[in-house]
VEXTOR-109119 format. One line per 4 residues: number of its first residue (from 1); their letters; for each residue y, z, x of N, C-alpha, C, O. Coordinates in nm, 2 decimals, m for minus. Layout:
residues N
NUM> a> Y Z X Y Z X Y Z X Y Z X ~ ... .
END
This chain:
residues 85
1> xxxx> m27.61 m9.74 3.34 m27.49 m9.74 3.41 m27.51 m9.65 3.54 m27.42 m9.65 3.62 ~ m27.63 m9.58 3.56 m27.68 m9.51 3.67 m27.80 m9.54 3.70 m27.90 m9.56 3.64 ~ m27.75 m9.56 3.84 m27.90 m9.60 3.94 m28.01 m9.46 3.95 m27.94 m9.38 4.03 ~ m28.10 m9.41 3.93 m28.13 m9.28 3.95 m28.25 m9.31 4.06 m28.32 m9.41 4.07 .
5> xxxx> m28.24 m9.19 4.13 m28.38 m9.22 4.27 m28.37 m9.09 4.30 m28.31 m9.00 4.24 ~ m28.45 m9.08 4.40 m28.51 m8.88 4.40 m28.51 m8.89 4.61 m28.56 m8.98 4.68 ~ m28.43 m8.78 4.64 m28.46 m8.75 4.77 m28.53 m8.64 4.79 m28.55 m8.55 4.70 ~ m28.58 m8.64 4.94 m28.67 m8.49 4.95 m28.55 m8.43 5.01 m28.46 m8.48 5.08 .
9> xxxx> m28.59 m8.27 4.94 m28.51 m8.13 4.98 m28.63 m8.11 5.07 m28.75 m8.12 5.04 ~ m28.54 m8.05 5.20 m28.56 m7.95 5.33 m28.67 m7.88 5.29 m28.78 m7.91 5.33 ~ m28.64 m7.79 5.19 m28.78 m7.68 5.14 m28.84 m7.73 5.07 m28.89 m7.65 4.99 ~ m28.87 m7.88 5.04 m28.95 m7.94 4.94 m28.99 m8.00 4.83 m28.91 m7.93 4.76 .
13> xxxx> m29.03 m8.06 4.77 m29.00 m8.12 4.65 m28.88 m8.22 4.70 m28.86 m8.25 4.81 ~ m28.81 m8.26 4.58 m28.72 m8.37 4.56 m28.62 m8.35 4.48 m28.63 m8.28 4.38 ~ m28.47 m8.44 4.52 m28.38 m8.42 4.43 m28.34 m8.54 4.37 m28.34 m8.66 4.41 ~ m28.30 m8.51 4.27 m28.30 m8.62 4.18 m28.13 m8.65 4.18 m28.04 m8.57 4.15 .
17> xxxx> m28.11 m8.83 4.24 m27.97 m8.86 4.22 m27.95 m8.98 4.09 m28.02 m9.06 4.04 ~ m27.82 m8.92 4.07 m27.78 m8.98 3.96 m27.70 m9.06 3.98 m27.60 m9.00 3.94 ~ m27.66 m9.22 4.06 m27.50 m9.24 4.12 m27.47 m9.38 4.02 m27.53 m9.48 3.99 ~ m27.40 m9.36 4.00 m27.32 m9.44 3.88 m27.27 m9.59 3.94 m27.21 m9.58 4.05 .
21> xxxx> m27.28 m9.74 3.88 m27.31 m9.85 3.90 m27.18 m9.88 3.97 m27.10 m9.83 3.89 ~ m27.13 m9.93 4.06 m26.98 m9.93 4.10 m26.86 m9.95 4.05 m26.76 m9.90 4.10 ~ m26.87 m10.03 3.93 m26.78 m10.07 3.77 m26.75 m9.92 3.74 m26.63 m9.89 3.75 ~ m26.84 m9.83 3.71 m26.83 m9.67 3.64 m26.81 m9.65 3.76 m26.86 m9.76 3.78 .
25> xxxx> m26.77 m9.60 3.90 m26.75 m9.53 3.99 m26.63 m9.56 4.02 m26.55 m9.47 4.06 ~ m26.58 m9.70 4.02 m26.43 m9.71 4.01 m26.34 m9.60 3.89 m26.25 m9.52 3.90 ~ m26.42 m9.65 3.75 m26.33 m9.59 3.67 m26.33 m9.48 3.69 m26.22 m9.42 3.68 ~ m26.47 m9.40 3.71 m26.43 m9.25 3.77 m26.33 m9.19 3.84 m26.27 m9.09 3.81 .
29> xxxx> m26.32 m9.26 3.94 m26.21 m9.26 4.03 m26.08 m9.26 3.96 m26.00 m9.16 3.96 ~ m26.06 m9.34 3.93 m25.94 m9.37 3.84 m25.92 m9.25 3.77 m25.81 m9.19 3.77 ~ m26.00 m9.22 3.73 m25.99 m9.12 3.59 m25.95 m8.96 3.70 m25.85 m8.90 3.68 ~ m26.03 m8.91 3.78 m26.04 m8.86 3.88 m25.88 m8.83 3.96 m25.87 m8.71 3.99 .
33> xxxx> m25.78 m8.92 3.98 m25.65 m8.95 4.00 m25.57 m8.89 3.91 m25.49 m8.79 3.93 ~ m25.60 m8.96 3.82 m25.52 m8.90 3.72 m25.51 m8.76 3.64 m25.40 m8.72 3.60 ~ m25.64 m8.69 3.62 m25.68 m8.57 3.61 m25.58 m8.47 3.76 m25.52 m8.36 3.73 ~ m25.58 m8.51 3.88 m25.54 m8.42 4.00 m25.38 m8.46 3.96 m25.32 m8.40 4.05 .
37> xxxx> m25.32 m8.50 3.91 m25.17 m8.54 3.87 m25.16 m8.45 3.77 m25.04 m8.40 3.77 ~ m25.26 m8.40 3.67 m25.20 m8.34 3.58 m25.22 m8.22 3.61 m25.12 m8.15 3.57 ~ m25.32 m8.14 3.66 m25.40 m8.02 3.66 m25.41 m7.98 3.80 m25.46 m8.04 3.89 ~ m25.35 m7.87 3.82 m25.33 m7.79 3.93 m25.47 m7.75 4.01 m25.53 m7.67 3.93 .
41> xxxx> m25.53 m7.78 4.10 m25.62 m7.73 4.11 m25.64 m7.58 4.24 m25.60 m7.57 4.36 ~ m25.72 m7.47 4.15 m25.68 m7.30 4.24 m25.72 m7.35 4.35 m25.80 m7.44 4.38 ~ m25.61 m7.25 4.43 m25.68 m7.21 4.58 m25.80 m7.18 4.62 m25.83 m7.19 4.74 ~ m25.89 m7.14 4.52 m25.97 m7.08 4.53 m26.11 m7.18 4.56 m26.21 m7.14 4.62 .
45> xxxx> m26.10 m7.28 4.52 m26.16 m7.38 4.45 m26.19 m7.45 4.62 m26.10 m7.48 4.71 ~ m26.33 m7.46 4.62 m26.36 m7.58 4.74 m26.46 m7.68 4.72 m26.47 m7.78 4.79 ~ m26.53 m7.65 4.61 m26.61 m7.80 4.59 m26.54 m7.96 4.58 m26.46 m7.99 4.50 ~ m26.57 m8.03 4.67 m26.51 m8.16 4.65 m26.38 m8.17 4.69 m26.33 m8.28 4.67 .
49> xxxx> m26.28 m8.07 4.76 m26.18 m8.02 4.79 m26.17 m8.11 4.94 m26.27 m8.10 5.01 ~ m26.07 m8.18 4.99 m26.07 m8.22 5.14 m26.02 m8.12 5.17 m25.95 m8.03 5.11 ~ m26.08 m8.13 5.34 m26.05 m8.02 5.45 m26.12 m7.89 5.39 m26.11 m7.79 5.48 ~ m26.19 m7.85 5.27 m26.26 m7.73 5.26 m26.40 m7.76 5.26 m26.45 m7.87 5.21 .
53> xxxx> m26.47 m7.67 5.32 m26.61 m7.66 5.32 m26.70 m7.55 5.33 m26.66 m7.46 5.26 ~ m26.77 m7.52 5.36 m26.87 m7.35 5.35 m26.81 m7.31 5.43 m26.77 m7.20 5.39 ~ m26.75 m7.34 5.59 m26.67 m7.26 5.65 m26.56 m7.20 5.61 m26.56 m7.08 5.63 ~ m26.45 m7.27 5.55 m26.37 m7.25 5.46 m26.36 m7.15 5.37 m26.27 m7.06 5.36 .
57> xxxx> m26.47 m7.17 5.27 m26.50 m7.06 5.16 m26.59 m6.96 5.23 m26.58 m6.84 5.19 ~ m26.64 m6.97 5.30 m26.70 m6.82 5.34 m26.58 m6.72 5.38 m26.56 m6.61 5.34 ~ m26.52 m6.79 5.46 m26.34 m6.73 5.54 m26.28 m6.62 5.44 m26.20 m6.53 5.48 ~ m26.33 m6.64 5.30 m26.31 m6.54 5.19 m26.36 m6.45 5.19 m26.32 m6.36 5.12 .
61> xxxx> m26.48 m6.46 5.27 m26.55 m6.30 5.23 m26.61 m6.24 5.36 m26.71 m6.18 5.36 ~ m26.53 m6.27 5.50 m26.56 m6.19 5.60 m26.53 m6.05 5.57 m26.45 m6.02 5.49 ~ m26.60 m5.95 5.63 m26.62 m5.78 5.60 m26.57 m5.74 5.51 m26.50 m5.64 5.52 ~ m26.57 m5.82 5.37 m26.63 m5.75 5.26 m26.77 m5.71 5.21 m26.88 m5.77 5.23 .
65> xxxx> m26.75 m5.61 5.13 m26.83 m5.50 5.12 m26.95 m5.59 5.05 m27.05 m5.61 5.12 ~ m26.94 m5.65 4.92 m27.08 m5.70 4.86 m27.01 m5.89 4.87 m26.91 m5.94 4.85 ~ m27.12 m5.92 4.90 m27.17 m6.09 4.87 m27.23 m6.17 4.78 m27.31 m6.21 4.85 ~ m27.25 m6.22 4.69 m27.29 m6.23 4.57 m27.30 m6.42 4.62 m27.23 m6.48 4.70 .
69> xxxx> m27.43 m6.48 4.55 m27.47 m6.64 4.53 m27.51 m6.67 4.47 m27.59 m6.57 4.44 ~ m27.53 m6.79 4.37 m27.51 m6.80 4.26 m27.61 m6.93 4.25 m27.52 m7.02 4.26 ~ m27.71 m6.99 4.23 m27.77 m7.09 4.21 m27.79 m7.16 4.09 m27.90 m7.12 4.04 ~ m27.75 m7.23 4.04 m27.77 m7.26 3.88 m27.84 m7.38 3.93 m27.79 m7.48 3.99 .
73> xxxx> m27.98 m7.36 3.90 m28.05 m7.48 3.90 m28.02 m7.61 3.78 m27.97 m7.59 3.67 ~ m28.06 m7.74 3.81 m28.04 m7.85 3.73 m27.87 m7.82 3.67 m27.87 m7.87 3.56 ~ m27.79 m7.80 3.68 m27.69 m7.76 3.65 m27.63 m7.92 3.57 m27.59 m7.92 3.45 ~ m27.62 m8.01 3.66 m27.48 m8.14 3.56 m27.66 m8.21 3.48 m27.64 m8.22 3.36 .
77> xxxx> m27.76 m8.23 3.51 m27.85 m8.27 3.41 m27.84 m8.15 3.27 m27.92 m8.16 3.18 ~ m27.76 m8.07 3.27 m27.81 m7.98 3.14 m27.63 m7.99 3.06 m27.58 m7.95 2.96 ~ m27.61 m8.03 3.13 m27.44 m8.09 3.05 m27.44 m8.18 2.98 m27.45 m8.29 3.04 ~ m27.43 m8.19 2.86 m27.44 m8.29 2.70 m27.31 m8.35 2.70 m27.21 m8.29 2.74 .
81> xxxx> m27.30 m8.50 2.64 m27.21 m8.54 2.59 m27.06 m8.45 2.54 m26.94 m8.45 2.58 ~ m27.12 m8.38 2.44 m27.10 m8.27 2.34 m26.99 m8.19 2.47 m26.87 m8.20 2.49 ~ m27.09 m8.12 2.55 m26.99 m8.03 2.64 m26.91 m8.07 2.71 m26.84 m7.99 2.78 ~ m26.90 m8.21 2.71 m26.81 m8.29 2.81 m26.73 m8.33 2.77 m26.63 m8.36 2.84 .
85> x> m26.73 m8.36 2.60 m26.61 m8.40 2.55 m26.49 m8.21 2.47 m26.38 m8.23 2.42 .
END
C-alpha cells in the first residue's frame, strides 16, 4: 500500500520515503477531516499546521533565555501497529 524510495539529505546519506498508494491517501485524508472536526488542535502545535512554519514557531522563542531541539531519529518507522491503535 506504500510506494517506498530513498532521497539524498543535504548532509548526506539518504531518506527513506514512505508515500501511501493514492486509494490509502485518499482515505487518509478523509480520516484526517474528520479527526480536525473532533479534536481541537493547540496553539502551540505547527507541524502540518497551514500558514505555520519554522518562522512561525521560532516567533516563540525570540530572547528567551535557553533553546532546546529535539531530533528523534527514524521516528514514524519505529511506531507499531500496537502504538497506533
Amino acid at each position: 500500500m506504500y510506494q517506498v524510495f530513498k532521497i539524498p539529505k543535504r548532509s548526506g546519506g539518504f531518506r527513506v520515503i514512505e508515500a501511501p498508494n493514492p486509494c490509502l491517501k485518499l482515505r487518509q485524508q478523509r480520516e484526517l477531516y474528520y479527526l480536525r472536526q473532533a479534536y481541537k488542535i493547540s496553539p502551540f502545535a505547527h507541524a502540518f499546521q497551514p500558514y505555520k512554519n519554522i518562522v512561525t514557531m521560532a516567533g516563540g522563542h525570540v530572547k528567551k533565555e535557553y533553546v532546546g531541539c529535539l531530533d528523534i531519529s527514524d521516528f514514524f518507522p519505529s511506531i507499531t501497529y500496537d502504538h497506533f491503535r
